[in-house]
Backbone of each chain as ProteinMPNN parsed JSONL, in Angstrom:
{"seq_chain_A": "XXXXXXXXXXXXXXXXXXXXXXXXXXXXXXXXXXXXXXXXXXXXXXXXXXXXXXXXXXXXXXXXXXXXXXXXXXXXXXXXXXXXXXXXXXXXXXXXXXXXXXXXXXXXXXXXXXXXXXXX", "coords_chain_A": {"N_chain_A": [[-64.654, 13.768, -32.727], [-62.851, 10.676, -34.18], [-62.74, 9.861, -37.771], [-63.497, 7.53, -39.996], [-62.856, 5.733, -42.679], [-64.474, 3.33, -44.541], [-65.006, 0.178, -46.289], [-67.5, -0.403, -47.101], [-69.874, 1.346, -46.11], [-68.79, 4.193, -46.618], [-66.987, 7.775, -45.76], [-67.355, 7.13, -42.063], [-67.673, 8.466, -39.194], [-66.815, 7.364, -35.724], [-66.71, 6.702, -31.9], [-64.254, 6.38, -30.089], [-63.489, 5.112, -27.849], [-65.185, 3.061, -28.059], [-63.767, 1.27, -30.35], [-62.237, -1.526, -31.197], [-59.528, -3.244, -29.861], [-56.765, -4.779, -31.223], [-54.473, -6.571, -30.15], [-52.485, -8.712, -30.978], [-52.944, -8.561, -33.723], [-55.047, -10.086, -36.026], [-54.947, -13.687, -36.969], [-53.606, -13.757, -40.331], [-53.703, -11.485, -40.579], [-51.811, -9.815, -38.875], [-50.895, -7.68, -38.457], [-53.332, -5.849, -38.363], [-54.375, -3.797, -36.024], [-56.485, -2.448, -34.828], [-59.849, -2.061, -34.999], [-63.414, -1.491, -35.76], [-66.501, -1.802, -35.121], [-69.19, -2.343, -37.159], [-72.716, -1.598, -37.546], [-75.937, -2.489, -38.784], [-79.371, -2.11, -39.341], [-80.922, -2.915, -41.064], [-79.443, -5.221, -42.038], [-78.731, -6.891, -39.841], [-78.491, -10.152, -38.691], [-75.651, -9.76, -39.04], [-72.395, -8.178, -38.435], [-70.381, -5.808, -39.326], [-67.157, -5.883, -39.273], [-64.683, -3.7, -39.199], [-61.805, -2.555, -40.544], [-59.695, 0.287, -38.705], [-57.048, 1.167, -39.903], [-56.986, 0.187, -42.843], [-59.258, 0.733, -45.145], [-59.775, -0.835, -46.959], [-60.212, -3.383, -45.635], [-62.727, -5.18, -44.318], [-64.526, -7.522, -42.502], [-67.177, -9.924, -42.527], [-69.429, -10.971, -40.025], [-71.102, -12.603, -37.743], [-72.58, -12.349, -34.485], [-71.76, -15.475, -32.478], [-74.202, -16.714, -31.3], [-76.648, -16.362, -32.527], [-76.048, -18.273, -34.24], [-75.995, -20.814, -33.113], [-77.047, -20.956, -30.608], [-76.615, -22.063, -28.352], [-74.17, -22.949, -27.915], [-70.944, -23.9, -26.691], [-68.411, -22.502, -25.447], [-65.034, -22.655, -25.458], [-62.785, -21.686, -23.185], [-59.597, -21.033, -22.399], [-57.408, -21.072, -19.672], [-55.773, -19.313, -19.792], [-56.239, -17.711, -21.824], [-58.431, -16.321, -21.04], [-57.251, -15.04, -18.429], [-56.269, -12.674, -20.751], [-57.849, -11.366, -21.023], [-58.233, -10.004, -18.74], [-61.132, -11.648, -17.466], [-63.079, -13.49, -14.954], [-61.765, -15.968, -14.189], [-62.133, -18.262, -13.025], [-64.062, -19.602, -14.747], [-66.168, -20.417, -17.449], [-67.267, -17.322, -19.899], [-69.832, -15.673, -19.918], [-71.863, -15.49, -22.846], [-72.775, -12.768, -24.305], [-73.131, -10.96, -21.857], [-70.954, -10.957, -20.545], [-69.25, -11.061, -21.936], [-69.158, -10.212, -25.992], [-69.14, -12.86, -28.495], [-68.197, -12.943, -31.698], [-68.316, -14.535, -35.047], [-66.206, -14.842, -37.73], [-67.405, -14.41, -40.959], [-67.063, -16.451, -43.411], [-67.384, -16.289, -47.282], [-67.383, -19.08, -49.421], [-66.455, -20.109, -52.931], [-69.334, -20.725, -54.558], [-70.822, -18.616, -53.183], [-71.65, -19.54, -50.681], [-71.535, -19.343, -46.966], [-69.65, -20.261, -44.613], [-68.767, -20.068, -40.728], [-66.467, -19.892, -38.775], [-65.584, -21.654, -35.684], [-64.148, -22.653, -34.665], [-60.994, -21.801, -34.025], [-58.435, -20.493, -31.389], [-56.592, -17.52, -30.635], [-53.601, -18.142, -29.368]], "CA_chain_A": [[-64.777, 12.317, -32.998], [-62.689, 10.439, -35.097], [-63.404, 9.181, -38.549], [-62.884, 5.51, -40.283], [-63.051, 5.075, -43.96], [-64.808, 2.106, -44.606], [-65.112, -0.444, -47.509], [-68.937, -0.713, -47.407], [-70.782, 2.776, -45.283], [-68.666, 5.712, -47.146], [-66.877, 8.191, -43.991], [-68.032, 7.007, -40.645], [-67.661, 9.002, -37.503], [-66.821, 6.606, -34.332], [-66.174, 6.556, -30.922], [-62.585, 6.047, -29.939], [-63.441, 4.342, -27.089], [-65.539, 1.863, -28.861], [-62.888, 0.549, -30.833], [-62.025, -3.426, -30.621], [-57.852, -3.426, -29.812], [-56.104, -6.734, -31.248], [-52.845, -6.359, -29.711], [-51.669, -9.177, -31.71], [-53.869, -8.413, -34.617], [-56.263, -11.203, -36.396], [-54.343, -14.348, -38.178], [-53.511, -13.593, -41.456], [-53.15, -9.77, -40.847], [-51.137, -9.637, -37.779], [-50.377, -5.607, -38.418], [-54.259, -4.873, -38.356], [-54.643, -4.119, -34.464], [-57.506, -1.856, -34.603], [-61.278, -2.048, -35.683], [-64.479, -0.665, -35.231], [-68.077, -2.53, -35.624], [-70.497, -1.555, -37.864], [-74.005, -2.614, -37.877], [-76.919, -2.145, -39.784], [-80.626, -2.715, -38.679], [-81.452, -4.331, -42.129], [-78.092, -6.432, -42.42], [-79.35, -7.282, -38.554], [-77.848, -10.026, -37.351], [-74.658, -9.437, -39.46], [-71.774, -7.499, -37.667], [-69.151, -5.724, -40.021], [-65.706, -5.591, -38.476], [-64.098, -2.649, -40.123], [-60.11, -2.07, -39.939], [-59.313, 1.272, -38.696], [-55.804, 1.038, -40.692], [-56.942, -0.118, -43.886], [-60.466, 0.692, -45.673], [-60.131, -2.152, -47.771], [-60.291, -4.732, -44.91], [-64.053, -5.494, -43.439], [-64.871, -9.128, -42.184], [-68.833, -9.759, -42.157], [-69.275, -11.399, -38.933], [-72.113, -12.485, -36.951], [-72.697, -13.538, -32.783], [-71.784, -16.933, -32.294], [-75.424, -16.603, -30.666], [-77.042, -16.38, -33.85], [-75.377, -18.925, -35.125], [-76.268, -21.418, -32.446], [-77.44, -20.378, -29.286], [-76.069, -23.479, -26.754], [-72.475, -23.02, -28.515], [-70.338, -23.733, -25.187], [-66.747, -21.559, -25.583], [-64.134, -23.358, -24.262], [-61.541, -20.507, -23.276], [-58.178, -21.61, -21.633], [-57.315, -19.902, -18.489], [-54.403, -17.736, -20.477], [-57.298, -16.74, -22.916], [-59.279, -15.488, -19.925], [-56.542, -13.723, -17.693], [-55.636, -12.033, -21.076], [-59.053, -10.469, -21.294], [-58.879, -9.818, -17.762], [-62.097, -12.414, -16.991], [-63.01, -14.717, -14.258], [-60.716, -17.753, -14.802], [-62.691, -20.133, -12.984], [-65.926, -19.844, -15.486], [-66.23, -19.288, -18.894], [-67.244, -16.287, -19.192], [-71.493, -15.723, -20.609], [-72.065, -14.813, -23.918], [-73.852, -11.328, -24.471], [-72.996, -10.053, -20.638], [-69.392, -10.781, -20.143], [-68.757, -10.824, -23.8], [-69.446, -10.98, -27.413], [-68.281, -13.417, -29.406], [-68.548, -12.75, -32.955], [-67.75, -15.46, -35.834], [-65.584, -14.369, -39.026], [-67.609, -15.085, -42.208], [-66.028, -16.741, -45.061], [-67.656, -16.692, -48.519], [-66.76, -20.184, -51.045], [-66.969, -19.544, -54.644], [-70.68, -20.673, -54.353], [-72.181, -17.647, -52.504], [-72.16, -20.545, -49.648], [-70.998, -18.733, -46.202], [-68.847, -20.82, -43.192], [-68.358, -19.507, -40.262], [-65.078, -20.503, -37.833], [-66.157, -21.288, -34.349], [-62.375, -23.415, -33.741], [-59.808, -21.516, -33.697], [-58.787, -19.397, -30.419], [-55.834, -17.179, -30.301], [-53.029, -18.203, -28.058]], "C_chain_A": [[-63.936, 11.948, -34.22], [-63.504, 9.554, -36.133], [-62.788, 8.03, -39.383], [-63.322, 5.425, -41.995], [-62.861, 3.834, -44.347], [-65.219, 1.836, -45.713], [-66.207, -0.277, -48.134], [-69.727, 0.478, -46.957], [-70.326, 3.818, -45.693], [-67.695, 5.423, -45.604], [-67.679, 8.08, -43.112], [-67.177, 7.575, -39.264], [-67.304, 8.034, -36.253], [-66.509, 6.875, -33.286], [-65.289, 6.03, -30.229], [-62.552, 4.84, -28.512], [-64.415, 2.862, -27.202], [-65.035, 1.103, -29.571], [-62.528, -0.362, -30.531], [-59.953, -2.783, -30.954], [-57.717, -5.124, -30.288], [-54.499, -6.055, -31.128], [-51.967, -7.327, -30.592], [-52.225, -9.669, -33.2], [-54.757, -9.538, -35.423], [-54.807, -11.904, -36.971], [-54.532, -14.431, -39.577], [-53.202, -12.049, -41.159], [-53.096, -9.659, -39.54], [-50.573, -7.699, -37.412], [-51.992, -5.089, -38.55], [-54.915, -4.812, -36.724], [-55.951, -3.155, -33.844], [-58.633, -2.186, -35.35], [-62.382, -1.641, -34.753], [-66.189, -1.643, -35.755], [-68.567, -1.65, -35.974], [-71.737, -2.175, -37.707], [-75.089, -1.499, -38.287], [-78.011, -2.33, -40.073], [-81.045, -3.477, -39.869], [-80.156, -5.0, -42.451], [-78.015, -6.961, -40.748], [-78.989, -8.696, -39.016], [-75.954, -9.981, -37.655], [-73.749, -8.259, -39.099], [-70.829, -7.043, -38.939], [-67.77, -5.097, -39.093], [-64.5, -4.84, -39.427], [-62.191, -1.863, -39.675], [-59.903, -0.61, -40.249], [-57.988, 1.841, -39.706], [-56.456, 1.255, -42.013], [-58.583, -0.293, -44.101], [-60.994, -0.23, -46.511], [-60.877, -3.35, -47.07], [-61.309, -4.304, -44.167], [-64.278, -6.874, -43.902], [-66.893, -8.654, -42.079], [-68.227, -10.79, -41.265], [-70.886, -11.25, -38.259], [-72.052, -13.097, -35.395], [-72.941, -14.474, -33.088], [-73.907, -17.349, -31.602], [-76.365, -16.731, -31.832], [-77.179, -17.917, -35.191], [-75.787, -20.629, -34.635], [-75.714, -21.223, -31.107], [-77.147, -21.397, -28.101], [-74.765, -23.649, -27.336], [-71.826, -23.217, -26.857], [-69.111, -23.054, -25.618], [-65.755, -22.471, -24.586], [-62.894, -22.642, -24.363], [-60.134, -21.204, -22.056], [-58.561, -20.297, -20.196], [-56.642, -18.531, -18.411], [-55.631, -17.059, -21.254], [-58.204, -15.897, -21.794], [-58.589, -14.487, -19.018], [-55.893, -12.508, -18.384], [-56.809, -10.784, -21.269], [-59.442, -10.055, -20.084], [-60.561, -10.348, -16.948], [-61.577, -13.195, -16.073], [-62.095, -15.667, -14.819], [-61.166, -18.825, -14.247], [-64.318, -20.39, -13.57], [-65.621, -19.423, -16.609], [-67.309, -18.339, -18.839], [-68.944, -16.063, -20.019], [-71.67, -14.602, -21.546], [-73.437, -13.597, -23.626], [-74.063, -10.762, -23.356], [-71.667, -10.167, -20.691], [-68.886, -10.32, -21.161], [-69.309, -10.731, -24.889], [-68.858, -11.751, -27.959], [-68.755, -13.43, -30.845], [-67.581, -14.219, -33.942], [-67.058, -14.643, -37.098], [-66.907, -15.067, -39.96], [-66.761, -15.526, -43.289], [-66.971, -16.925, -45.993], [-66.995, -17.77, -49.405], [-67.33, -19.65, -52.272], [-68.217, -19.518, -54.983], [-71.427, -19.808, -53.781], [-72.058, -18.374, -51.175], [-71.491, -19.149, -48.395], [-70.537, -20.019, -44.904], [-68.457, -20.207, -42.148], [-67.139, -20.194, -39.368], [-65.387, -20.513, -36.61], [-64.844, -22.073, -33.61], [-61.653, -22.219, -32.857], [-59.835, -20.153, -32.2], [-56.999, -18.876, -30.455], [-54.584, -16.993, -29.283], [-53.825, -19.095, -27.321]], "O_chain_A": [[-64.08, 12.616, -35.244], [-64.453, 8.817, -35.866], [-61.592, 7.744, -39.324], [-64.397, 4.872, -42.232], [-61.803, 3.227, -44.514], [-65.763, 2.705, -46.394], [-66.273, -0.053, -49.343], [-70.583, 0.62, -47.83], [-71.041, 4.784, -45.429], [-67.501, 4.47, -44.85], [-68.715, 8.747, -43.118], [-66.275, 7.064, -38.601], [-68.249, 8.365, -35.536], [-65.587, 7.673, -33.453], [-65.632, 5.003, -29.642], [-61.717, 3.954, -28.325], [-64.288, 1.851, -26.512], [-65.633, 0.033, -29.682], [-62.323, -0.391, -29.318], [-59.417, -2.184, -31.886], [-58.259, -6.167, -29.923], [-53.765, -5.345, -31.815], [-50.857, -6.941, -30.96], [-52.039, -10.769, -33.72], [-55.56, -9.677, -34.502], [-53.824, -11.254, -37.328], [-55.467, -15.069, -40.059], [-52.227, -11.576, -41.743], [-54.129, -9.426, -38.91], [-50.127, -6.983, -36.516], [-52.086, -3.898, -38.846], [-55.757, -5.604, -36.302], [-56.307, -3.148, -32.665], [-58.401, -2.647, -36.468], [-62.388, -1.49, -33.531], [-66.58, -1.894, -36.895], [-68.599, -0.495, -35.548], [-71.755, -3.406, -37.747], [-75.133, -0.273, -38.191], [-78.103, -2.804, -41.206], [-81.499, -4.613, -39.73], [-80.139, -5.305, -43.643], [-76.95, -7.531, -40.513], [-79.199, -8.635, -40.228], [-75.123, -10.126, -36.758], [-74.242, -7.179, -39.426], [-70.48, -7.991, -39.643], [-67.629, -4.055, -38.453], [-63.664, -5.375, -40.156], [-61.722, -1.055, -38.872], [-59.883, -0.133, -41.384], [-58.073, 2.965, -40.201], [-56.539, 2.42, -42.403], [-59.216, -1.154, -43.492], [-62.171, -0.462, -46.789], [-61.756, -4.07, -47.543], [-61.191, -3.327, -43.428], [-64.268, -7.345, -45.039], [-67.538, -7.657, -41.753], [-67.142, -11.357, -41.396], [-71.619, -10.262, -38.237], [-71.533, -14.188, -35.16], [-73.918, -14.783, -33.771], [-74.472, -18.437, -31.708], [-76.928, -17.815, -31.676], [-77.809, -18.305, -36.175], [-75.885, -21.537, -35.461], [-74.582, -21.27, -30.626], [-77.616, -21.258, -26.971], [-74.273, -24.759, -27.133], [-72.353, -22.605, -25.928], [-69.003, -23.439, -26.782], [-65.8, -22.797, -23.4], [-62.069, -22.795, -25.264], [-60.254, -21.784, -20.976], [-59.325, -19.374, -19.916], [-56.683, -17.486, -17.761], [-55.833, -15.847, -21.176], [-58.535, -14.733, -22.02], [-59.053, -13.371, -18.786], [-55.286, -11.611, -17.798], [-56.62, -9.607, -21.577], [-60.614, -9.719, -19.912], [-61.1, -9.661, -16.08], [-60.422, -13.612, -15.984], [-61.902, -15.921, -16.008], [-60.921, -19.988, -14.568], [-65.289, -21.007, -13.131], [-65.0, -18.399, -16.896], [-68.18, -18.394, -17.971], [-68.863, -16.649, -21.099], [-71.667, -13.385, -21.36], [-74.513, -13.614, -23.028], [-75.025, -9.995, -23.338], [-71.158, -9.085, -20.982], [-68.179, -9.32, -21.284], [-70.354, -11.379, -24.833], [-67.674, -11.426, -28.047], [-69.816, -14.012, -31.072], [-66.516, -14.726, -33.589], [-67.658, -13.598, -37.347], [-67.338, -16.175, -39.643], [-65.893, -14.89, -43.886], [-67.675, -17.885, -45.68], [-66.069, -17.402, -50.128], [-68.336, -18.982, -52.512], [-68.591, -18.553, -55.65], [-72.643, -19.999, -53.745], [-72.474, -17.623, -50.293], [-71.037, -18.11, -48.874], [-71.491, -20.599, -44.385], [-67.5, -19.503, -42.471], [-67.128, -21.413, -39.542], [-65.545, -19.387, -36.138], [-64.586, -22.107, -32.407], [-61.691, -21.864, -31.679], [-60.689, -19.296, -31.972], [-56.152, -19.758, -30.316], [-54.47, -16.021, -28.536], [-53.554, -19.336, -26.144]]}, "seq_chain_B": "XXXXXXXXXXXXXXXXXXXXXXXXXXXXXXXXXXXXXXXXXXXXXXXXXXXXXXXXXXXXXXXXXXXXXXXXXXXXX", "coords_chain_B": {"N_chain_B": [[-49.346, -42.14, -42.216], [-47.111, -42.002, -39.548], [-46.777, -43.522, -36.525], [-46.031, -43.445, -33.617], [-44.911, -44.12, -30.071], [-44.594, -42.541, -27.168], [-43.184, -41.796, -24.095], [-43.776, -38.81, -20.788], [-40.935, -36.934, -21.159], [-39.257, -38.059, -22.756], [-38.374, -37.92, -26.225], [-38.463, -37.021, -29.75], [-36.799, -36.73, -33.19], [-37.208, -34.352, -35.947], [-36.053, -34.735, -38.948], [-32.947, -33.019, -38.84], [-32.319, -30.925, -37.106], [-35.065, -31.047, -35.895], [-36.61, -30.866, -32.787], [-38.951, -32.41, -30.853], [-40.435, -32.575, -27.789], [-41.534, -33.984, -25.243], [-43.406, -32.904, -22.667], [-45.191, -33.258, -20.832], [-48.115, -35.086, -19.283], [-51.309, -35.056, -19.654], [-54.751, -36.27, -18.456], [-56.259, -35.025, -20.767], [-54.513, -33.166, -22.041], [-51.308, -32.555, -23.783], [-48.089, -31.653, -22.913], [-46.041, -29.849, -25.578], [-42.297, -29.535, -25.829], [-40.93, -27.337, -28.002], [-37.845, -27.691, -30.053], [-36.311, -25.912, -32.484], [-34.853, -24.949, -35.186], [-34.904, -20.784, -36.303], [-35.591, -20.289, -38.692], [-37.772, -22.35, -39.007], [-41.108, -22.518, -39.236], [-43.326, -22.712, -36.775], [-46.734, -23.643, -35.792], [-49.858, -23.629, -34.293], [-51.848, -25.973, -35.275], [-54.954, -24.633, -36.238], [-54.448, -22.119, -35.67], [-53.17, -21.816, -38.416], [-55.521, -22.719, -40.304], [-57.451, -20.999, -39.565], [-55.861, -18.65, -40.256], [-55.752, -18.956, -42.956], [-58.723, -19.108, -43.578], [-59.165, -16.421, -42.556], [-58.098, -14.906, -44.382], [-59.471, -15.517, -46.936], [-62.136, -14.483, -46.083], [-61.646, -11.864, -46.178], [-61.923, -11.7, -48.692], [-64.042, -8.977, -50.707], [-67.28, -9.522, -50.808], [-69.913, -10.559, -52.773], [-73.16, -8.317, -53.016], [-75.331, -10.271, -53.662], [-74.928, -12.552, -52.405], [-74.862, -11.843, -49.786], [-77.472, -11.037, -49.385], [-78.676, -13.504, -49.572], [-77.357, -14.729, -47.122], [-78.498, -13.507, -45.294], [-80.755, -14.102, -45.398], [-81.126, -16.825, -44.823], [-80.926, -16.478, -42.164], [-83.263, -15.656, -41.469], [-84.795, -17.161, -40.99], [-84.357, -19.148, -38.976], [-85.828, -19.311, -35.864]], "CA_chain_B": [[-48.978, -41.45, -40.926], [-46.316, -42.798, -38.92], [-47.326, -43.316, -34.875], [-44.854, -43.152, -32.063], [-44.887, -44.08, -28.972], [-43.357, -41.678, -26.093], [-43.464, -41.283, -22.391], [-43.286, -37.93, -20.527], [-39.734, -36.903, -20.658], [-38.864, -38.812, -24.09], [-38.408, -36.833, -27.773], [-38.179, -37.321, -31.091], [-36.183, -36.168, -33.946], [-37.499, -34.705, -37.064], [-34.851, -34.085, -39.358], [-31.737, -33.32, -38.407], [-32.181, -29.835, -36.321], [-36.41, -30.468, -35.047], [-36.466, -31.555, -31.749], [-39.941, -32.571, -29.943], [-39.847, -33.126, -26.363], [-42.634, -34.802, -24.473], [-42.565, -32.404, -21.564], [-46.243, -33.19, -19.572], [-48.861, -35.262, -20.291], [-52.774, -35.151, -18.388], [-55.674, -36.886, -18.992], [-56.698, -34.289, -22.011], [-53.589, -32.551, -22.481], [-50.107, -33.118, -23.897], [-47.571, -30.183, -23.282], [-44.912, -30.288, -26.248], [-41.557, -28.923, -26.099], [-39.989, -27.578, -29.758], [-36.576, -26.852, -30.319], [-36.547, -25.58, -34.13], [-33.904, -23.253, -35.844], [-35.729, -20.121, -36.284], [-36.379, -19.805, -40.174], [-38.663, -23.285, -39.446], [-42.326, -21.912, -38.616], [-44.229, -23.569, -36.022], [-47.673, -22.85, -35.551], [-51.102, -24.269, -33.91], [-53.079, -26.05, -36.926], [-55.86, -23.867, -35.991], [-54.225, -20.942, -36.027], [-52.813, -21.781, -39.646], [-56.587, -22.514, -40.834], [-58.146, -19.449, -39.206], [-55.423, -17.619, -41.001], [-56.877, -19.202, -44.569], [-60.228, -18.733, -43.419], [-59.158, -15.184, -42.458], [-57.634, -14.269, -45.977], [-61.067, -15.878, -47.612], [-63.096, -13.626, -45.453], [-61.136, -10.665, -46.293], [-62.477, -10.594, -49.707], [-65.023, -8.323, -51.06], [-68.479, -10.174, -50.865], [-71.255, -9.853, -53.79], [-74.348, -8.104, -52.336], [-76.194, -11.299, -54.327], [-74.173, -13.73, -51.197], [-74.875, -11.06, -48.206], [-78.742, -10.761, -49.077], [-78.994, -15.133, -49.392], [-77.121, -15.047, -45.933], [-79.819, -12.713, -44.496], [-82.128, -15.411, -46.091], [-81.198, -18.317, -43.884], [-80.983, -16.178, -40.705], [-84.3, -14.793, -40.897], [-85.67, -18.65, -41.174], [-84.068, -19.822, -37.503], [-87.298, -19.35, -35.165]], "C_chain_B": [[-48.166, -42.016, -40.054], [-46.84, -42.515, -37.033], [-45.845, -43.852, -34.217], [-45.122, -43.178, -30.657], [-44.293, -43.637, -27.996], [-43.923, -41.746, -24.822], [-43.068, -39.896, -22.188], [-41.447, -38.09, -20.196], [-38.701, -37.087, -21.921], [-38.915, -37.671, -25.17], [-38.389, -37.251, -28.53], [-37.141, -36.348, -31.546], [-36.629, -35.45, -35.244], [-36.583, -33.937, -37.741], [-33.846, -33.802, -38.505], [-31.811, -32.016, -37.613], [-33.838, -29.512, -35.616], [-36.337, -31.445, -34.204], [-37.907, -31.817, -30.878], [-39.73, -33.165, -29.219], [-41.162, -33.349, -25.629], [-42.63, -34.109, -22.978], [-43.822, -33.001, -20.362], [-47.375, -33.772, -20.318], [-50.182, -35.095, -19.222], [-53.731, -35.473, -18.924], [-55.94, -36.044, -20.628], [-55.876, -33.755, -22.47], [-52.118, -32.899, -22.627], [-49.248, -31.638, -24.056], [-46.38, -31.107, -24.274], [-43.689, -29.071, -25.91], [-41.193, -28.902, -27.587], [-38.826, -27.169, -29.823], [-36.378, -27.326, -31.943], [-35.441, -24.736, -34.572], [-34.995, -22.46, -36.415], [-36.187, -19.762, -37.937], [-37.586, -21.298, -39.964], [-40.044, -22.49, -38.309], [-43.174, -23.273, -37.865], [-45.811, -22.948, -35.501], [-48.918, -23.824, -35.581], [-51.733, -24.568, -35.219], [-54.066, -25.091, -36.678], [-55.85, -22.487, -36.245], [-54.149, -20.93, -37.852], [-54.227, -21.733, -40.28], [-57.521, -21.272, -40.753], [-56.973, -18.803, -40.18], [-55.968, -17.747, -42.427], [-58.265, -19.149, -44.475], [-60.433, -17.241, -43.589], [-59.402, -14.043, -43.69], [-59.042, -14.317, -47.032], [-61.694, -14.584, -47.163], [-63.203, -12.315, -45.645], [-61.844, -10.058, -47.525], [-63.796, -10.047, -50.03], [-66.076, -9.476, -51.382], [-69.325, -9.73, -51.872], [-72.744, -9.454, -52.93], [-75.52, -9.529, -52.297], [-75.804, -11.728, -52.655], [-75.07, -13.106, -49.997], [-76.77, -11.314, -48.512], [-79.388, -12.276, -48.949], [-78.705, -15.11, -47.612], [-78.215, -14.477, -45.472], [-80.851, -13.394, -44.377], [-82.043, -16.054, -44.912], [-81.163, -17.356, -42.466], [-82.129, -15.859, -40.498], [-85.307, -16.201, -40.547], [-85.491, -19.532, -39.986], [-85.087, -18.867, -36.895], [-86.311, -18.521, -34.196]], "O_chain_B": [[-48.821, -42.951, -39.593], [-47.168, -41.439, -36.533], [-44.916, -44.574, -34.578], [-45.578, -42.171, -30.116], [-43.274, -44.269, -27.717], [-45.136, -41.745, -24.614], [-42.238, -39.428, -22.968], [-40.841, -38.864, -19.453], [-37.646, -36.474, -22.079], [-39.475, -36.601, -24.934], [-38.242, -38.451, -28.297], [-36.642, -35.455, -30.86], [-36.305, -36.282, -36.091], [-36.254, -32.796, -37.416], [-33.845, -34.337, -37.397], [-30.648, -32.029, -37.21], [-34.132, -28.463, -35.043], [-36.093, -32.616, -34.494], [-37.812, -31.102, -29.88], [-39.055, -34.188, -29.334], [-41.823, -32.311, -25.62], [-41.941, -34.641, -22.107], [-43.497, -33.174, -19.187], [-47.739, -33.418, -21.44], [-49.959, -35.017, -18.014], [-53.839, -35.036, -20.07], [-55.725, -36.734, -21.624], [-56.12, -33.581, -23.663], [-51.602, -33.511, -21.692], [-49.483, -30.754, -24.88], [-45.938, -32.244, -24.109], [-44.009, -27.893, -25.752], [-41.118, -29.891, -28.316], [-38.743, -25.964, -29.588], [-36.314, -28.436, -32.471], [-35.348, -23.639, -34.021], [-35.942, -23.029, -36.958], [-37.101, -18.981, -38.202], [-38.386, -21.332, -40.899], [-39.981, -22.095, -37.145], [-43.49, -24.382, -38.297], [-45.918, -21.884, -34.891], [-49.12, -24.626, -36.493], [-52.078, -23.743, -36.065], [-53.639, -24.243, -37.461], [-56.714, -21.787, -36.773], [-54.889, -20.211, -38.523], [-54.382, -20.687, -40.911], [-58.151, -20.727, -41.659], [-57.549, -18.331, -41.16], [-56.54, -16.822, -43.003], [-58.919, -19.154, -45.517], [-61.292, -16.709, -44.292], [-60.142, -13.091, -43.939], [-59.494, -13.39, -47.704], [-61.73, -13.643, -47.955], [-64.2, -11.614, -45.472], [-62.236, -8.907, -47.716], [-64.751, -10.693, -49.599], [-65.742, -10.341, -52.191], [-69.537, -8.519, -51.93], [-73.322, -10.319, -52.272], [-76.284, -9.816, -51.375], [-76.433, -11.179, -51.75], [-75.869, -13.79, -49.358], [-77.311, -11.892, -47.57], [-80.453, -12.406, -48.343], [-79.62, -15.407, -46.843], [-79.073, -15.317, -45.201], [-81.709, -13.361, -43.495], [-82.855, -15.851, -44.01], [-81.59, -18.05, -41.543], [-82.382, -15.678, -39.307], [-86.373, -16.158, -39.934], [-86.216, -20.514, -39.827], [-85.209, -17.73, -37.351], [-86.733, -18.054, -33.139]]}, "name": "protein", "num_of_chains": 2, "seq": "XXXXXXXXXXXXXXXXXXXXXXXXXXXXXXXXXXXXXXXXXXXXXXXXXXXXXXXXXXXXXXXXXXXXXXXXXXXXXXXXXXXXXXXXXXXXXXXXXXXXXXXXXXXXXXXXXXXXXXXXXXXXXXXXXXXXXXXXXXXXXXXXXXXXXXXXXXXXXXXXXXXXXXXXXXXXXXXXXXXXXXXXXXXXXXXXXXXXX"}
């Protein structure tokens, strides 16, 4: 098994085939095309998205589900044939997919999450 | 903000080498053509904000922040 040195858990062990691919890596760090979720039964319902590349870079992140549970996704038809999904349905959170939100921290402690933007 | 009126088919100018072209329009959607010289960056507002959201997100969080967030999630029913 390989292992992932991460910002926040020490060396972690993962499963290679668990790994999230970004082929055209997140905006703002377009060269980080791998990551690995972490989670953490007391940081429950908080997801950490941990870059295989670079130990520095972990997003906290939680399911859009979480966040508000009647969120509708409105995925193009290119965003769906690139994920290999149905194209005539969006596609149902927590069976077809996850969708996780980025966190952002403001100088206040406050947290925002991003539920716009869609890649392509 | 300056407004403009175009039909499919029609363009603008901006500056002397950006070209927007009105290629398709449909009830909800407007396709644009761009012809840009390639040092000018073009890019979805959305994308550009997710990328400053991104960079935010990137940095190191105080445990203080992460254990408040935990706060408000445990308080949705």
């Amino acid at each position: 098994m390989p292992h992932v040195q991460t910002r926040d858990f020490g060396l972690l062990e993962y499963d290679p085939h668990a790994a999230l691919q970004f082929p055209r890596g997140l905006p703002g760090f377009e060269d980080q095309d791998r990551f690995v979720l972490i989670e953490q039964e007391e940081l429950a319902p908080v997801v950490f998205l941990q870059s295989v590349k670079t130990p520095d870079l972990c997003f906290l992140t939680v399911p859009i589900s979480a966040i508000d549970p009647h969120y509708e996704m409105g995925m193009t038809t290119e965003d769906l044939a690139l994920l290999a999904l149905d194209e005539s349905r969006q596609p149902a959170s927590g069976a077809n997919v996850l969708w996780l939100s980025i966190l952002s921290a403001a100088a206040n402690g406050r947290f925002t999450a991003n539920l716009l933007a869609r890649w392509w | 903000m300056l407004v403009i009126r175009r039909r499919s088919g029609e363009s603008l100018l901006i500056g002397g080498d950006v070209e927007l072209e009105i290629l398709d329009i449909s009830a909800s959607h407007v396709k644009l053509g761009i012809s840009a010289p390639p040092e000018v960056t073009v890019l979805r507002k959305e994308i550009h904000l997710t990328t400053q959201q991104n960079r935010t997100a990137s940095r190191a969080v105080p445990e203080a922040a992460v254990a408040r967030l935990l706060g408000t999630f445990k308080k949705i029913p």
